[in-house]
C-alpha positions in Angstrom: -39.5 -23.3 -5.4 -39.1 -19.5 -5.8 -37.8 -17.2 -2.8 -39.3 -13.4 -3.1 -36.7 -10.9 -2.1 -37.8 -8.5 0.4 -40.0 -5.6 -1.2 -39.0 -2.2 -1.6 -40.9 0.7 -3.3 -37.4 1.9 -4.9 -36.4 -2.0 -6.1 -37.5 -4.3 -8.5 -38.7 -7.7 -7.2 -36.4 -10.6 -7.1 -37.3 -14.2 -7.5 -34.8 -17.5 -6.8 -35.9 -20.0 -8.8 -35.2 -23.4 -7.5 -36.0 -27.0 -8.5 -36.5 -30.0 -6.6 -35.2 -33.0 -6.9 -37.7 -35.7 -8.2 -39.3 -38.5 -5.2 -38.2 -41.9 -7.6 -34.6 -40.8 -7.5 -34.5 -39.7 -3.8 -33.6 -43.1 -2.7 -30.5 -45.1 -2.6 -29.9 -47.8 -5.7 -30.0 -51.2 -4.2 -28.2 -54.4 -5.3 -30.0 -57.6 -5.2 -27.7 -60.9 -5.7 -27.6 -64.4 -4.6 -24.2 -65.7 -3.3 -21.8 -66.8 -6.1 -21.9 -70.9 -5.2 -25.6 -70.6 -4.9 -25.9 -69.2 -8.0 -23.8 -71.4 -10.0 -25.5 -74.6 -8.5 -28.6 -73.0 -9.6 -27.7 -72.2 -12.9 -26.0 -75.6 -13.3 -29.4 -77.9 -11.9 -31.5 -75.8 -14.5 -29.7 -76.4 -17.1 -29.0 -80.2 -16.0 -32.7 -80.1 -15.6 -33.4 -78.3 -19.3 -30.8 -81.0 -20.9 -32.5 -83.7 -19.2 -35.9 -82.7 -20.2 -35.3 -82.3 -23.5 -33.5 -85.8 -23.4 -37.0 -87.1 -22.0 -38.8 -85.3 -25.1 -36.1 -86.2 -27.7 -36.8 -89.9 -26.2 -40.4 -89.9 -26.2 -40.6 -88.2 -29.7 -38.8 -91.5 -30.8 -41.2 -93.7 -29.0 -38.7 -94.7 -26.5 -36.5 -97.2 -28.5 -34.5 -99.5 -26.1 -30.7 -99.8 -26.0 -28.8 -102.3 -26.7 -26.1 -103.6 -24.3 -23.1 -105.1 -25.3 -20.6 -107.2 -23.3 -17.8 -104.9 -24.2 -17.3 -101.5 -24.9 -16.1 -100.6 -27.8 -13.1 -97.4 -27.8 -15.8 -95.6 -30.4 -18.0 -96.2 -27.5 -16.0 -94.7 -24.7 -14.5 -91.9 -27.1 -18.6 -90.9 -27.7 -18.8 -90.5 -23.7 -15.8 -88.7 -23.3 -17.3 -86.2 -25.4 -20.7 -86.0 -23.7 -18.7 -85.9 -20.4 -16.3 -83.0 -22.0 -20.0 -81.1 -23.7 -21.4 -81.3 -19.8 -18.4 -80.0 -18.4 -17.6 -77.4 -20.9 -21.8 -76.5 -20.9 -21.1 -76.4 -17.0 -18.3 -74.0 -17.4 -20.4 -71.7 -20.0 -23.4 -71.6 -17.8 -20.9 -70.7 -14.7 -19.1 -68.1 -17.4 -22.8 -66.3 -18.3 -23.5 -66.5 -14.4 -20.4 -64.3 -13.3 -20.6 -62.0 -16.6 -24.1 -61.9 -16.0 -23.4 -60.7 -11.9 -20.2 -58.5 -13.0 -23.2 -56.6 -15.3 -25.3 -56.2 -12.8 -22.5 -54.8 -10.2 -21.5 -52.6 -13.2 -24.7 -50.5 -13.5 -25.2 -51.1 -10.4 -21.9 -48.9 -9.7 -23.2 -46.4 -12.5 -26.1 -46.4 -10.4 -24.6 -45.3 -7.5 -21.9 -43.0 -9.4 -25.3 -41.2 -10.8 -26.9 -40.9 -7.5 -23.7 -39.3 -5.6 -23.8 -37.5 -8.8 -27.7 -36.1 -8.0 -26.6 -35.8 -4.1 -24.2 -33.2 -4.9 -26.6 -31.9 -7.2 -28.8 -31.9 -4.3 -26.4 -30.5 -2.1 -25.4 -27.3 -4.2 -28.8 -26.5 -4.6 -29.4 -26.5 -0.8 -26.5 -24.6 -0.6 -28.2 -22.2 -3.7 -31.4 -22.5 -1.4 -29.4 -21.3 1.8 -27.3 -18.5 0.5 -30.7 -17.2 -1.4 -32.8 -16.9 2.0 -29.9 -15.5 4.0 -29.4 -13.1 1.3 -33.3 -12.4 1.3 -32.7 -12.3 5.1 -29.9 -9.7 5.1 -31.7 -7.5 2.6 -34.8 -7.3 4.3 -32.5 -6.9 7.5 -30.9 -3.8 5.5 -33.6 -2.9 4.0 -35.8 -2.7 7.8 -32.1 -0.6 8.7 -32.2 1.9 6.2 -36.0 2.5 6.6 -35.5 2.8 10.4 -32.0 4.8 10.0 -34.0 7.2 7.2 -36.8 7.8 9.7 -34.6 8.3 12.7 -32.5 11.0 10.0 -35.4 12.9 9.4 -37.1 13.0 13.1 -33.5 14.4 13.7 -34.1 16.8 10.6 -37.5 17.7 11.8 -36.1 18.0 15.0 -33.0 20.5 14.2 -35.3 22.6 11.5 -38.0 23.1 14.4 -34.7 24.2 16.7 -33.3 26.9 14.3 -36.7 28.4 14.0 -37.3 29.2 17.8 -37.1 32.7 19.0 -34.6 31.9 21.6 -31.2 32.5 20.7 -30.2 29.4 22.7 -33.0 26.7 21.5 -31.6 28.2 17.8 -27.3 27.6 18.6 -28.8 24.2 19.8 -30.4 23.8 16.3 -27.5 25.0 14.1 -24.9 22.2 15.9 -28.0 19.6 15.8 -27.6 20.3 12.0 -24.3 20.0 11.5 -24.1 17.0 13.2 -27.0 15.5 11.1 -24.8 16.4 8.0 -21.6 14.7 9.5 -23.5 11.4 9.7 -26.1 11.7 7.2 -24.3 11.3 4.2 -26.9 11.4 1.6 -28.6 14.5 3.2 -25.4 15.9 4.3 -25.6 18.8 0.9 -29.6 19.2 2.1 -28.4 19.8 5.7 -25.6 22.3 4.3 -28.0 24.4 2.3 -30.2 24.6 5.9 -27.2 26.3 7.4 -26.6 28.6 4.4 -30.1 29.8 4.3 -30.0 30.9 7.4 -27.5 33.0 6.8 -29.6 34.6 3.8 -31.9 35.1 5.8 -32.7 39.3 6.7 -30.2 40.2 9.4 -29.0 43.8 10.1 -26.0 43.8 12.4 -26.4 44.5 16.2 -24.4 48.0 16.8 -21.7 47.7 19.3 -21.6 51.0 20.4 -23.0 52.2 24.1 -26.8 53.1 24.7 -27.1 56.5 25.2 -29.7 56.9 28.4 -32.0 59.7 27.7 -31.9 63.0 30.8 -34.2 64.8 32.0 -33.8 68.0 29.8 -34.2 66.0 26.8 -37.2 63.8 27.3 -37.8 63.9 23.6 -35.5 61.2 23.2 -36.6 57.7 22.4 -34.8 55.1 25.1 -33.5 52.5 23.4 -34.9 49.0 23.2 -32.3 46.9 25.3 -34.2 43.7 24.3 -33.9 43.9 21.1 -30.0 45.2 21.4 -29.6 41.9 23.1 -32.0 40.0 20.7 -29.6 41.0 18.2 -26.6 40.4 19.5 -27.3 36.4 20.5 -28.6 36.3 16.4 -24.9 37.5 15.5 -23.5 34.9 18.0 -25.9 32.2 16.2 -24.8 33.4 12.3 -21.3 33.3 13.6 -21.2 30.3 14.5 -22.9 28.8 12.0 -20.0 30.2 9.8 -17.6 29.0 12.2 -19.0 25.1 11.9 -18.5 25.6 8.5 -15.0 27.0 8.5 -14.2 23.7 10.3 -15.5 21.4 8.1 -13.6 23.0 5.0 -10.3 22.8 6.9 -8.2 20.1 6.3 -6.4 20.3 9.7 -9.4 19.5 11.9 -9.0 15.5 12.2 -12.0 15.5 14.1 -14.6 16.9 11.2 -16.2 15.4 8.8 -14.9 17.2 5.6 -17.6 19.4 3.6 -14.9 19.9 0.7 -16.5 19.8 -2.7 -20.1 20.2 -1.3 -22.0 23.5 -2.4 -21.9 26.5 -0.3 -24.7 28.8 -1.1 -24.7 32.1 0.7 -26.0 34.6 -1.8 -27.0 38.0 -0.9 -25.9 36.9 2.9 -24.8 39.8 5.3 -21.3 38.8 6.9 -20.7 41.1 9.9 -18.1 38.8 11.4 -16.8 35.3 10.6 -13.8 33.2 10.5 -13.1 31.2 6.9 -8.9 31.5 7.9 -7.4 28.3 7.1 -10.2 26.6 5.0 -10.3 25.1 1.7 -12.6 25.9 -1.4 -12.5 22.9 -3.8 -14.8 21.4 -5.5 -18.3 21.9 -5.5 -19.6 25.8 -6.3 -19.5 28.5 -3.7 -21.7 31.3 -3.8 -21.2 34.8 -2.1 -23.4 36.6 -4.8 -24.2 39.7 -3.8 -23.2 39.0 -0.2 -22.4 42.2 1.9 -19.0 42.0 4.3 -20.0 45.1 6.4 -18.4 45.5 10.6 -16.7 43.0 12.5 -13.8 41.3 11.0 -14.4 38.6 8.6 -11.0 37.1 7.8 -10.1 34.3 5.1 -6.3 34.3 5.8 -4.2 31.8 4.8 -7.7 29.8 2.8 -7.3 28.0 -0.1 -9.3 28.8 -3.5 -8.0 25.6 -5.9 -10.5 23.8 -8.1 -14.4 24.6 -8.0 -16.0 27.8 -8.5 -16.2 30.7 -6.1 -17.8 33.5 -6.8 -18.5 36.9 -5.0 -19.4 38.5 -8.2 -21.3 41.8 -6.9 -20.5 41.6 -3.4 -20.1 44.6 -1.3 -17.4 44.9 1.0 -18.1 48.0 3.5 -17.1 48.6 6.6 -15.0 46.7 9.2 -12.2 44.6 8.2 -11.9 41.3 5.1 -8.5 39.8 5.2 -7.2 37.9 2.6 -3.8 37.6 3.7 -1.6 34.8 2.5 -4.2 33.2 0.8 -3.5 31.3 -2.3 -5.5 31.3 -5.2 -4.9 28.2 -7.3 -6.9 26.0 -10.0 -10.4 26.4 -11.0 -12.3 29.8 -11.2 -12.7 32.6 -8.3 -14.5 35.4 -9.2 -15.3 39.2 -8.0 -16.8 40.9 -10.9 -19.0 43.7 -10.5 -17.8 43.3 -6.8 -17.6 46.7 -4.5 -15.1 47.9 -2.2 -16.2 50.4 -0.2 -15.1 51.8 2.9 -13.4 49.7 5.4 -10.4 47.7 5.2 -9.6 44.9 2.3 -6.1 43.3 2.8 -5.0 40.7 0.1 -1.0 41.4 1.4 0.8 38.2 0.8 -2.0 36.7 -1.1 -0.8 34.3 -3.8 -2.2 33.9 -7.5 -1.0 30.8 -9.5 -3.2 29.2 -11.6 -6.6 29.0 -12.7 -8.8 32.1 -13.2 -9.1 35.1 -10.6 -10.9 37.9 -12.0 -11.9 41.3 -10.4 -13.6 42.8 -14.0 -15.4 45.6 -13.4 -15.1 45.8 -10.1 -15.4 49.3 -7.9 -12.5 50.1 -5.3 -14.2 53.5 -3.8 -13.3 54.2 -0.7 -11.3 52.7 2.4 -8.0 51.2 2.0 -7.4 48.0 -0.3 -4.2 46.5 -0.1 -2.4 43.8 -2.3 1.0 44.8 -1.3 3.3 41.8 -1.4 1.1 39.8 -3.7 2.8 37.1 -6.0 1.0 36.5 -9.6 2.3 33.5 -11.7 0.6 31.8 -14.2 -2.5 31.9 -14.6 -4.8 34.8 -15.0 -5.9 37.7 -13.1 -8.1 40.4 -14.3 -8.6 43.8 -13.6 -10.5 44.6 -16.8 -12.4 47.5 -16.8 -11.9 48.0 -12.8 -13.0 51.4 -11.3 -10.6 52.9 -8.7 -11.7 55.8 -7.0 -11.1 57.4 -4.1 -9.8 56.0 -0.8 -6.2 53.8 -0.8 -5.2 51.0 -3.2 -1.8 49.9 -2.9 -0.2 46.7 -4.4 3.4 48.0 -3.6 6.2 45.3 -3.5 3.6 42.9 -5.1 5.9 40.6 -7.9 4.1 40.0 -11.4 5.7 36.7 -13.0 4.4 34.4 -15.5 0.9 34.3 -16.5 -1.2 37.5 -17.4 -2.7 40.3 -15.2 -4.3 42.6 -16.9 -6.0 46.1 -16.2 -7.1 46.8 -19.5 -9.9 49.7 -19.8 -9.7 50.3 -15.9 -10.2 53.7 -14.5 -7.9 55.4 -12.0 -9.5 58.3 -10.9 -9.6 60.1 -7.3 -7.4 58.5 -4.5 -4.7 56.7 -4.1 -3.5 53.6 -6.3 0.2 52.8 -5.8 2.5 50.1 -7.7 5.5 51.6 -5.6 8.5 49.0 -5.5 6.2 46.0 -8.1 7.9 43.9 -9.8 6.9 42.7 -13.7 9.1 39.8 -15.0 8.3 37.3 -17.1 4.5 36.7 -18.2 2.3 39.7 -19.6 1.4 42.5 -17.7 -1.4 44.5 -19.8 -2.8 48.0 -18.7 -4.0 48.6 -22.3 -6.8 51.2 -22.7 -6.7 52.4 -18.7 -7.7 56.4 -17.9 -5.6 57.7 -15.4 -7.7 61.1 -14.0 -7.3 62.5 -10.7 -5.5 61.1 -7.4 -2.1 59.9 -7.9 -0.9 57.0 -9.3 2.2 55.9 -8.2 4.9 53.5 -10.2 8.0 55.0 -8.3 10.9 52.1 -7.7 8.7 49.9 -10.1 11.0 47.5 -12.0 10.1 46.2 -15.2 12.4 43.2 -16.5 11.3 40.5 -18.5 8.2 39.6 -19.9 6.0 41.9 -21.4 4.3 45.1 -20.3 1.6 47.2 -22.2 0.6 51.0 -21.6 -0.6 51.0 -25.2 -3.5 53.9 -25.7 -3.2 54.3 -21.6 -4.5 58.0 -20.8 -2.9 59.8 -18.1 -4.7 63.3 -17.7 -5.2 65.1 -14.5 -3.8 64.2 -11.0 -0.2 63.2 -10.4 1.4 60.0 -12.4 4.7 59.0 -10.6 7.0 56.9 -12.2 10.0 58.4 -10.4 12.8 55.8 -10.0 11.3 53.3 -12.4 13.6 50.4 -13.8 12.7 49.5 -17.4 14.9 46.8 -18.8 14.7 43.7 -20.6 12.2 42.2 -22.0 9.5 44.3 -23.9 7.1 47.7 -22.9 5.3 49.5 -25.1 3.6 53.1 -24.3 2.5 52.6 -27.9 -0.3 56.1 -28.5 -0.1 56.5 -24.5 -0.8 60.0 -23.9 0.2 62.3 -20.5 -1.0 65.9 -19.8 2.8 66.2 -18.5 5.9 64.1 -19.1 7.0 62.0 -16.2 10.2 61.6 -15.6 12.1 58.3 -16.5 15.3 58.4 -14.9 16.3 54.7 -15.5 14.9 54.2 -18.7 17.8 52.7 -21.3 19.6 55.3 -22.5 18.6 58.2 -20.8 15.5 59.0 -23.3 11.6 59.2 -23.1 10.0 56.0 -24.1 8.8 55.2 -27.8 5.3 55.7 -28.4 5.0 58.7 -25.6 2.5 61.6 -26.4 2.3 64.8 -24.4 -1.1 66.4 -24.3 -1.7 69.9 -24.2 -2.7 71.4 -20.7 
């Protein structure tokens, strides 16, 4: 008989195929015999019977000649019966011999018989066994299968459900919605990256931050004045309660520490061109997976990945804008895979990457824009891997990477552009690895290398142009390893008072003011 697996849209049908066992051999072999004495008197009267009949026939054939009796018998005479009497005892025996050969056949296949049929009734047995693991198979896939359909409805009424929520136009019905979500991505495994990119689109969604400063009531002698809209100063301010905590459910789910979340690690986080006006990422991990802040804009508030984790994955903030309020990076460590902030700007505000750690993997800030505010990697520790700097523009405002300790792996600031501002290396440390500001234009500001020790490794200014502004390299320590000002060119010869051997560099040209 064949058993059809439950059916599913998504599966191929199954069919157990299973045969049956045949009516003639469903019943027990039976053994038919006479007793062994009964037998054996039977077998002996029929052949007494046969012998004597054909006696009787021999007899008649001969026309039933008559026998002559003698007063004595001869010992020819008794010797001739002893034999007949030995031929019917020996036939006797044979026919009692052929009797018990013939019943020892018979209990023979009789016992193969039997052997055969146990044989077929475990046949018979395994296949019921087949028969009952196929249907409670077919009964636990159609009980999984019913599961599934009702657990993948009941997922998406709660999707439904949660999408409807974020869309209100109350702030609360919306916060409602956003932990409805996460909580759908927590159980829902397979939807748990659609539920994810819910979250993330609403943060790219248009937002302009609420501002925190006091309504200004308009007087009497200036009724010209437009009153301010205190609904929508309070409509905006419970949306910048809703974004923020959407980006603080996902902060805890990318933290290892919180025993109590489901981990998001490795899934994509996609929250290109999103405003950040606020947030908390401190703590988290970024691996796996890709992680956009494309174009994202950091403006207000404090948004602070301290002590995160970039190792493995891609991140990418390639031409974000940071302006206004306050990014921390502090003590974060940038490890493995690829990070990226190419093209990115700084601008205005407060950008802190003090203690931050590079080791490994790929950081690059290529031609990025530092203009304005203060950016600080002071304390910074680079070694191995790479981080670049190519073709950076630094221009006005306060970049400082003082105290920060280059070792191993490269950093280069080839082609950048130091012009306007501040940008201090006061107190770094190169040693070891390859420290590159090949091709940089020094024009304007000051740029500051006072204290800086160079030891080991290998540093190039080779074709570096300092004109204009003030280049400080008072206090400088060059020794060991290798640094080459090969064609550098300054509009006025800094002084190196703790260069080897009390002479200008190799390689040094002064340009005419």
């Amino acid at each position: 008989m064949e058993l059809p697996a439950p059916h599913d849209s998504t599966r191929s049908e199954v069919r157990v195929t299973v045969g049956s066992i045949p009516a003639s051999e469903g019943r027990v072999p039976e053994l038919r015999l006479w007793g062994i004495r009964r037998s054996i008197a039977l077998a002996v009267a029929t052949a007494l019977l046969l012998v004597g009949g054909l006696i009787a026939a021999a007899l008649g054939f001969a026309g039933w000649p008559g026998l002559e009796r003698g007063a004595t018998v001869t010992a020819a005479t008794l010797f001739d019966l002893l034999k007949l009497v030995f031929a019917v005892v020996a036939g006797i025996g044979g026919v009692a011999a052929l009797v018990v050969a013939y019943r020892r056949q018979r209990v023979a296949e009789h016992t193969n018989a039997l052997a055969e049929f146990a044989h077929q009734l475990a046949q018979a047995a395994d296949l019921r066994a087949e028969v009952t693991k196929a249907l409670a198979e077919a009964a636990d896939e159609r009980a999984k299968i019913e599961t599934d359909r009702n657990g993948i409805r009941l997922f998406n009424e709660r999707f439904a459900k949660a999408s409807e929520q974020l869309g209100s136009e109350k702030a609360a019905v919306r916060l409602a919605g956003v932990y409805a979500m996460a909580g759908l991505a927590d159980d829902w495994r397979e939807g748990r990256q659609t539920c994810i990119d819910v979250l993330c689109a609403y943060l790219r969604m248009p937002y302009i931050p609420p501002s925190d400063a006091p309504s200004e009531m308009p007087t009497q002698a200036d009724s010209q004045v437009p009153m301010v809209d205190a609904e929508t100063v309070r409509a905006a301010r419970e949306e910048r309660e809703v974004r923020h905590t959407v980006i603080r459910l996902v902060g805890r789910h990318l933290r290892p520490a919180e025993a109590d979340a489901t981990s998001w690690s490795g899934c994509d986080l996609d929250f290109t061109g999103a405003v950040f006006d606020g947030g908390d990422f401190s703590g988290v991990t970024f691996s796996g997976g890709r992680v956009s802040f494309v174009g994202a804009t950091f403006s207000a508030g404090v948004v602070a990945f301290d002590e995160a984790t970039f190792s493995g994955g891609r991140v990418f903030f390639d031409f974000a804008t940071f302006d206004g309020g306050q990014v921390s990076f502090e003590g974060t460590t940038f490890s493995g895979g690829r990070v990226s902030f190419d093209y990115a700007t700084f601008d205005g505000g407060q950008v802190s990457f003090e203690g931050t750690t590079f080791s490994g993997g790929h950081v690059s800030f290529d031609h990025a824009t530092f203009d304005g505010g203060q950016v600080s990697l002071e304390r910074t520790t680079v070694s191995g891997g790479r981080v670049s700097f190519y073709a950076g523009t630094f221009s006005r405002g306060w970049v400082t990477l003082g105290g920060a300790t280059f070792s191993g792996g490269e950093v280069s600031f080839s082609g950048a552009n130091f012009s306007g501002g501040d940008v201090v290396f006061d107190g770094v440390t190169f040693s070891g690895g390859v420290a590159s500001f090949a091709g940089a234009k020094v024009s304007g500001g000051e740029v500051s290398f006072g204290v800086a020790s160079f030891s080991g490794g290998e540093v190039f200014f080779g074709g570096v142009k300092f004109s204009g502004g003030l280049v400080n390299f008072d206090e400088a320590t060059f020794s060991g390893g290798k640094v080459v000002f090969d064609k550098a060119t300054f509009l006025a010869m800094p002084a190196f008072a703790h260069w080897p051997g009390g002479r200008t560099p190799d390689g040094l040209v002064l340009q005419e003011s």
